[in-house]
N, C-alpha and C positions, 0 to 999 in steps of 0.2 A: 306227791313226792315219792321219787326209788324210797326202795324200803331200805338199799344199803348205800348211804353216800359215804363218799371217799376223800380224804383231805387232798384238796385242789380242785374240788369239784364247784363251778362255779352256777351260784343263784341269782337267778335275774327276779327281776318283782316288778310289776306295774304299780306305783305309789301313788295313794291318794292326796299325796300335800301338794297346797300351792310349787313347790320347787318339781317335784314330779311334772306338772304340765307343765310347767315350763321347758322342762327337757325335751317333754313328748313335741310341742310346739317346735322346741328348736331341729327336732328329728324328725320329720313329717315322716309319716307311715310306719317309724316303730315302734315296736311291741312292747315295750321295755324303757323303763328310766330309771334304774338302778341294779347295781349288781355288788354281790360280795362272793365272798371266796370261802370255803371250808376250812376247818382245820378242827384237830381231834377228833377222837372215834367213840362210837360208843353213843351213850349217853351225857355225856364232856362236850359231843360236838357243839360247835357254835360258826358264826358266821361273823367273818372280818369285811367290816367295807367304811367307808369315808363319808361323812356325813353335816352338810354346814351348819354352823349355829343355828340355835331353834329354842327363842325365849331364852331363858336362863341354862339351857345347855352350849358346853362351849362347842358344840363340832369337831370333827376330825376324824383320824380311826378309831374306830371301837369294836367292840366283840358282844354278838347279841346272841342268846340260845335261837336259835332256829326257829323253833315256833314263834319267839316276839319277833325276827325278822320277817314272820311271811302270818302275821297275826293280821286280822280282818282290818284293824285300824292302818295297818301299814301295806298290806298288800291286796291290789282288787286282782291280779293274777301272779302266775309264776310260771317260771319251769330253771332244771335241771340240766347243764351242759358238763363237758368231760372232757378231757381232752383224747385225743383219738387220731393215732392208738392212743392209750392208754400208757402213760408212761408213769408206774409211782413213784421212781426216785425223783423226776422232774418236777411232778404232783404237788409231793410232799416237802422238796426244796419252797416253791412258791409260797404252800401254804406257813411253810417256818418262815418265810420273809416276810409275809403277812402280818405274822405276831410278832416280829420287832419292830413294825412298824407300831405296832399298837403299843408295845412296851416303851418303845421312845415317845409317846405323847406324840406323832406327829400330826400337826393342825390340818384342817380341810383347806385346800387349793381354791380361794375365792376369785384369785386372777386366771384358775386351768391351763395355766403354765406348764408345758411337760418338760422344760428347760432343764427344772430343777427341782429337786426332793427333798425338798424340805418342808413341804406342804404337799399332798394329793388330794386329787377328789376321785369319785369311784371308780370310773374304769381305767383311772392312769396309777391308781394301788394294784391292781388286778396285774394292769400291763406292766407294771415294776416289777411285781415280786415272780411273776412269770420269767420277765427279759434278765434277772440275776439269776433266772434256774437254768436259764440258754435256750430258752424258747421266745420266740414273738407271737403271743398268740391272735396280736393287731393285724398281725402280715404287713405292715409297714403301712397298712390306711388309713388317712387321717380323714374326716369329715371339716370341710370350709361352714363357717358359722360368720353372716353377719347378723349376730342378732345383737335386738337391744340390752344393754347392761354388762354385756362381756365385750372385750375386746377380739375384735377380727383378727380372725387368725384358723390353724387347724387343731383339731379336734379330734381325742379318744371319744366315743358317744356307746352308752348302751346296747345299739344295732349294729355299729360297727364290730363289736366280738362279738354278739348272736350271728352274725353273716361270716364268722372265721370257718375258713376250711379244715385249720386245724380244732376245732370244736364240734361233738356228736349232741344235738340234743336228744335228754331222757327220756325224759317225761316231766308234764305240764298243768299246772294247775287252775 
């Protein structure tokens, strides 16, 4: 991990849970099946990202300290992306759109709809609160998914913003 993250700074993880390979599966050859977004500084910081039910949690956004987000039971890898340049009014818009997302309760995206927002899953919170700070840090590419369980259609995908030109990766874990 940098030793100084910045709110907007975006964390990928490779996750051990059943839904993790499923992502990896439905992305052949990426690196990545989850991402969240910074926000606060300091020792405050935390990580905002979308999450589906899981036993008796309901899913949706949430806000995790950093170390439980990239904690051995949740992360077999990582790294650290920025956007680049570096813009922190744009940064730090995202990351404030990040926490009202999480303030409104909004539920996880089970249909990965990007139609509509009233539900997201993780890399279409990321691509929201970025696209309300006037950035697309997708560059407008969607990944085609016929996989089982979701409906055919296109796709924000983990690899898809690791592959953004407007993104520098840090450093990786």
């Amino acid at each position: 991990m940098p030793d100084l993250l910045l709110p907007g700074d975006l964390v990928f993880r490779r996750g051990r849970s059943l839904n993790s390979r499923a992502v990896l599966l439905a992305e052949s050859g990426s690196e990545f099946s989850h991402v969240g977004i910074v926000v606060g500084e300091g020792l405050s910081q935390r990580v905002i990202h979308s999450v589906p039910q899981r036993g008796e949690s309901p899913g949706g956004v949430r806000s995790d300290l950093i170390s439980e987000f990239l904690s051995r039971e949740n992360a077999a890898s990582s790294a650290v992306y920025r956007l680049s340049p570096y813009r922190g009014e744009v940064a730090l818009q995202a990351a404030r759109r990040a926490v009202e997302f999480e303030q409104k309760g909004i539920l996880f995206d089970d249909r990965f709809d990007l139609e509509e927002q009233t539900s997201l899953y993780c890399t279409e919170l990321i691509w929201a609160a970025y696209l309300e700070a006037g950035v697309d840090v997708s560059e407008g590419h969607r990944e085609h998914l016929d996989f089982p369980l979701i409906e055919k259609g296109l796709y924000i995908l983990p690899g898809t913003l690791a592959r953004s030109r407007m993104l520098k990766r840090l450093q990786n874990n």
